[in-house]
C-alpha positions, 0 to 999 in steps of 0.5 A, spaced: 424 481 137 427 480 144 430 486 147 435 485 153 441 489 157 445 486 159 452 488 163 458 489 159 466 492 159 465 493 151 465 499 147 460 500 142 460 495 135 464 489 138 461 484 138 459 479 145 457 472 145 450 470 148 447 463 150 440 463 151 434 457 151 428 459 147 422 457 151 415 456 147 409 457 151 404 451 150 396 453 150 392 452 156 387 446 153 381 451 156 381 457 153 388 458 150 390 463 153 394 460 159 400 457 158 400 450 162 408 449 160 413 451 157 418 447 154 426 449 153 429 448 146 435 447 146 441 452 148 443 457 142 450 460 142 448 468 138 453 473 137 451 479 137 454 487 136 453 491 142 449 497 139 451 502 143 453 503 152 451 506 158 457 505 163 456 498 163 451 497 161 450 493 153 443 495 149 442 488 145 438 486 140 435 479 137 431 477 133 427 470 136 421 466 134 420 465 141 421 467 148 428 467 150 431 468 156 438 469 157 442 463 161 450 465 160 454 470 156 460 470 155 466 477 152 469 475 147 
C-alpha cells in the first residue's frame, strides 16, 4: 500500500490519472539489507479516485507490489 499527496483542483470522488514507475530494490550481496540498485519498471498509467481534499491537496491511495514514485499526473 503506497499512500501519496498529490495537488489537485478535483473535488472528492472524481477520479485523476497518475503515471508512476514502480522501483524494485535489489539486495546487497553482503548482507541483504542495502539495496545497491534500483531497477525502474516501466511507466504505468493508474487512475485513481480522489478520496477526500483539503484545499489542493488530494489524498490517494494505491495499492503496489513495489516502491512507486509518482513521475507525471495528469486531470482528467
Amino acid at each position: 500500500m503506497t499512500m501519496g499527496r498529490l495537488c489537485v483542483s478535483r473535488r472528492a470522488g472524481q477520479s485523476v490519472a497518475l503515471y508512476f514507475v514502480a522501483i524494485q530494490m535489489e539486495p546487497d550481496g553482503d548482507n541483504g539489507k542495502t539495496p545497491v540498485e534500483m531497477r525502474l519498471a516501466k511507466m504505468v498509467r493508474v487512475e485513481v479516485a480522489v478520496t477526500k481534499t483539503r484545499r489542493c491537496q488530494a489524498t490517494i491511495t494505491i495499492d503496489a507490489p513495489a516502491f512507486v514514485r509518482i513521475v507525471r499526473s495528469e486531470l482528467e
